[in-house]
C-alpha positions as CSV (number, residue, x, y, z in Angstrom):
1,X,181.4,170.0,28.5
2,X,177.9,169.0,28.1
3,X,179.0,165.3,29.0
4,X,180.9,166.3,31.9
5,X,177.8,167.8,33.2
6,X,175.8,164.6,32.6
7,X,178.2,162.8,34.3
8,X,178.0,165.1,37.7
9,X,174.4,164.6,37.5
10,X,174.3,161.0,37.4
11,X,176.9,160.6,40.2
12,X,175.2,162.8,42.9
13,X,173.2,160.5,44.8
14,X,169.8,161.9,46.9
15,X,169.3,161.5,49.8
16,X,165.4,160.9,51.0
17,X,164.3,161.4,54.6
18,X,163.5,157.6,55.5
19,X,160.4,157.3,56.8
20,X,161.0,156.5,60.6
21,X,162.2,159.6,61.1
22,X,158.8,161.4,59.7
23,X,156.9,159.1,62.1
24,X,159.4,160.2,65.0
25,X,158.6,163.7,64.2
26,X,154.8,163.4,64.2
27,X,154.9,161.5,67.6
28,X,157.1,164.4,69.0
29,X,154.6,166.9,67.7
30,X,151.8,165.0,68.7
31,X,153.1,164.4,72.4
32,X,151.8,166.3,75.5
33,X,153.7,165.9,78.4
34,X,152.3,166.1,82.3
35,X,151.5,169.7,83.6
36,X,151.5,170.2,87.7
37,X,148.1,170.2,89.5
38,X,148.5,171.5,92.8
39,X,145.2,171.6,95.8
40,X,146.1,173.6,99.0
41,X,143.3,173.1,101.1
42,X,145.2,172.0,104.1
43,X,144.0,170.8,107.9
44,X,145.5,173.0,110.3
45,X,146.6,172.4,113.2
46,X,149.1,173.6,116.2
47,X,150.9,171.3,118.1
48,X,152.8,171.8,121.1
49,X,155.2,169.1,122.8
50,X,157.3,168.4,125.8
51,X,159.7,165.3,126.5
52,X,160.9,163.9,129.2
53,X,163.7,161.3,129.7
54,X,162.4,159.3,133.6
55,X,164.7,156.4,134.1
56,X,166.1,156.9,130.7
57,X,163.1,156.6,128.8
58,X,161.5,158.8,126.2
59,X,158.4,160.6,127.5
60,X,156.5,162.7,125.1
61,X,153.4,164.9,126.1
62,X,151.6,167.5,124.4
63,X,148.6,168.7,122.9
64,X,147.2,169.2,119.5
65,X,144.6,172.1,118.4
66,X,142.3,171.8,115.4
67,X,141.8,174.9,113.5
68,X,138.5,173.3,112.1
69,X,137.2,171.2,114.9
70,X,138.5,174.6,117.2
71,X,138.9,171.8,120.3
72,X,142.1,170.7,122.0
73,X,143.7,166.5,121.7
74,X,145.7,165.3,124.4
75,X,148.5,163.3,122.9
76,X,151.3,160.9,124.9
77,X,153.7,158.9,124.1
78,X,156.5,156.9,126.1
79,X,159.0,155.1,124.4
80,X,161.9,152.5,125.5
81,X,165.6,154.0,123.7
82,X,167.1,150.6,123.8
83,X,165.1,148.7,121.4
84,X,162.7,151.7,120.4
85,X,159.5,149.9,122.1
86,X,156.5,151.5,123.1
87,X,155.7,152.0,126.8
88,X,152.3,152.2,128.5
89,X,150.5,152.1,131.5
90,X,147.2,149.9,131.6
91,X,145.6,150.0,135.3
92,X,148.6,148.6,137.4
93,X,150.5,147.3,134.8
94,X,153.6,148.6,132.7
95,X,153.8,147.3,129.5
96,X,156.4,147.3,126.5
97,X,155.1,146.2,123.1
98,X,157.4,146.0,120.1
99,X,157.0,144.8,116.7
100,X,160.3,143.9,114.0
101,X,159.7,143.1,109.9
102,X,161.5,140.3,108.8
103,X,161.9,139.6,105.5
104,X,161.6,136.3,103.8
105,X,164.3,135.6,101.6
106,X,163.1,135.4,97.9
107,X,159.9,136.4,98.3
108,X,160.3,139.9,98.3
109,X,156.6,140.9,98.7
110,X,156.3,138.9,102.3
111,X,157.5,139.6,105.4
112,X,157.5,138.4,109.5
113,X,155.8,140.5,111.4
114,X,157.3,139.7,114.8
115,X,155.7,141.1,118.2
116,X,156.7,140.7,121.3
117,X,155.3,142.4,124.9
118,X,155.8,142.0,128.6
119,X,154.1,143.1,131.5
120,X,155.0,143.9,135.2
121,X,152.3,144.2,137.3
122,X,153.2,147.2,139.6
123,X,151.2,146.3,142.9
124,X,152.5,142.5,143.1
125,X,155.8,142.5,140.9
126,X,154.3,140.1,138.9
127,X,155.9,140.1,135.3
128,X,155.5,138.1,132.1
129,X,156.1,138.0,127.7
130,X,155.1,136.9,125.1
131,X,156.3,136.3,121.8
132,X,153.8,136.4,118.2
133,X,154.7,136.2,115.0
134,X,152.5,136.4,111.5
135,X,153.0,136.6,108.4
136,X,151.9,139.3,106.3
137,X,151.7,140.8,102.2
138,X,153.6,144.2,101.6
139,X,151.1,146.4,99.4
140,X,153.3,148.0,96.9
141,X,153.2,151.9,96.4
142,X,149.8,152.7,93.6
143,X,151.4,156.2,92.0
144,X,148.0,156.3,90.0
145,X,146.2,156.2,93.8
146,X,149.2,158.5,95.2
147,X,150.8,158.2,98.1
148,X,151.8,159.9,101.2
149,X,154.7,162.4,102.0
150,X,155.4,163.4,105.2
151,X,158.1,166.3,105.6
152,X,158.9,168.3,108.6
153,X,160.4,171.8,107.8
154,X,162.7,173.1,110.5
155,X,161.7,177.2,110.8
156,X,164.6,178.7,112.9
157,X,167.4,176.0,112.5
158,X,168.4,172.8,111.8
159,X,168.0,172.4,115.9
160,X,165.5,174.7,116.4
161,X,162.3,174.2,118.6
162,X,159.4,175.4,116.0
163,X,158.9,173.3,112.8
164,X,156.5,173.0,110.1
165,X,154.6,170.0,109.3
166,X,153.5,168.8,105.7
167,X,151.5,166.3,105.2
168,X,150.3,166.0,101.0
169,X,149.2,163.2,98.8
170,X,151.1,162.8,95.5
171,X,149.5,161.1,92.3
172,X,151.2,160.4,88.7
173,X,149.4,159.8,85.7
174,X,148.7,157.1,83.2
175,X,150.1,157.5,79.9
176,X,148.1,157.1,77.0
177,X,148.9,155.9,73.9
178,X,146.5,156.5,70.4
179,X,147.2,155.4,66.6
180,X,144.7,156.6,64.0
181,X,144.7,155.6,60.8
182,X,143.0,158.1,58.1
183,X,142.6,158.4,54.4
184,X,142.9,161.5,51.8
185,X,139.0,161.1,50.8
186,X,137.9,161.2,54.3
187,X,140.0,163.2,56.6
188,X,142.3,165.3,53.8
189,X,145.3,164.7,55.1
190,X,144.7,167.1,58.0
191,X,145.7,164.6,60.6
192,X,149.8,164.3,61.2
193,X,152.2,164.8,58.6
194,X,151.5,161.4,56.1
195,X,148.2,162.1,55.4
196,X,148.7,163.6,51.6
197,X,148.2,161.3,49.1
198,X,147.4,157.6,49.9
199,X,146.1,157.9,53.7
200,X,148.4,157.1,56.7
201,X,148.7,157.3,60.1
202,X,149.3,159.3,63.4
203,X,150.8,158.8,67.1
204,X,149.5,160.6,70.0
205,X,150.3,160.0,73.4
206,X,149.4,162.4,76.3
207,X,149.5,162.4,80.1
208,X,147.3,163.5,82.9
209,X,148.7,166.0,85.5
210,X,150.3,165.2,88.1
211,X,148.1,165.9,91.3
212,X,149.5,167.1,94.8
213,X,147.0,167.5,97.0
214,X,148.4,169.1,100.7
215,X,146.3,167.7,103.3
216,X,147.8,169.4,106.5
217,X,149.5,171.9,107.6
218,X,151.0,171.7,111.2
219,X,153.1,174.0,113.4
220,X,155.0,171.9,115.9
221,X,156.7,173.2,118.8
222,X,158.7,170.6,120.2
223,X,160.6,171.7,123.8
């Protein structure tokens, strides 16, 4: 019997926690993850619109009144609805300006920027165009700077008159990443989980917040 039990003891095998997995662990424990940072100190501001559709074009009109500045902005608009140009009257002429991104094959960070505008002179009849083009260097979107969202909320249906306008500035964080190395005699083994007997190491990574700032806050309504 005694032999038997020998046996059994030499044949059951151990099985050690390897050593990646330890290190997994620490990092996991030593990991702080982004929190929310959110500012509301919006601009407000009530607009009011009206549009108008002479000779089948878009005309906008309105005016705009800042909470802070407490004065009134006229703002216009006239717009073309077959190729979504922009219409305007400069002393007796009429003039449509348009502008079209082109993009340049390969090179996926450059683009055309193509303009094009005529005239007609309303007293003589007198028109002309003209055709530009230029070439130009998309920026790409900085998430570390933030960017821009623009969102307009709809307040008594999807085709209702009154809507809410938000205009915030959103920012992600950097990660960082930190090994320290340690030894028993100096730091005790009080830094991650290997720092016992012969010194180790520890992982730490941790991320800012991520900032939303809301900017405005505008109440449009659009008849």
């Amino acid at each position: 019997n005694n032999n038997n039990n020998n046996n059994n003891n030499n044949n059951t095998m151990k099985w050690e926690t390897p050593m990646w997995w330890h290190r997994a662990r620490e990092f996991m424990e030593n990991f702080r993850g982004p929190r929310l940072s959110c500012r509301v100190e919006p601009q407000l501001s009530l607009k009011m619109r009206k549009t108008f559709r002479p000779l089948g074009t878009i005309l906008r009109v309105g005016a705009d009144f800042n909470n802070r500045l407490g004065v009134w902005q006229f703002q216009s608009s006239w717009e073309d609805p077959i190729i979504g140009g922009k219409l305007t009257l400069a002393g007796r002429e009429l003039q449509l300006s348009k502008s079209w991104a082109i993009g340049m094959g390969p090179m996926e960070d450059m683009v055309t920027r193509l303009r094009f505008r005529a005239a007609v002179d309303l007293s003589t009849l007198r028109a002309y165009a003209r055709v530009g083009f230029r070439t130009e260097r998309l920026s790409p979107i900085n998430v570390v700077e933030g960017f821009t969202l623009f969102k307009k909320i709809p307040l008594d249906g999807p085709d209702g008159k009154v809507k809410l306008e938000v205009k915030a500035n959103v920012a992600f964080p950097e990660p960082e990443f930190e090994y320290r190395t340690f030894s028993s005699a100096g730091d005790g083994g009080t830094l991650g989980k290997g720092g016992g007997g012969g010194g180790g190491g520890g992982h730490w990574m941790s991320m800012g917040d991520i900032q939303i700032n809301v900017d405005e806050l505008n109440l449009l309504l659009d008849y």
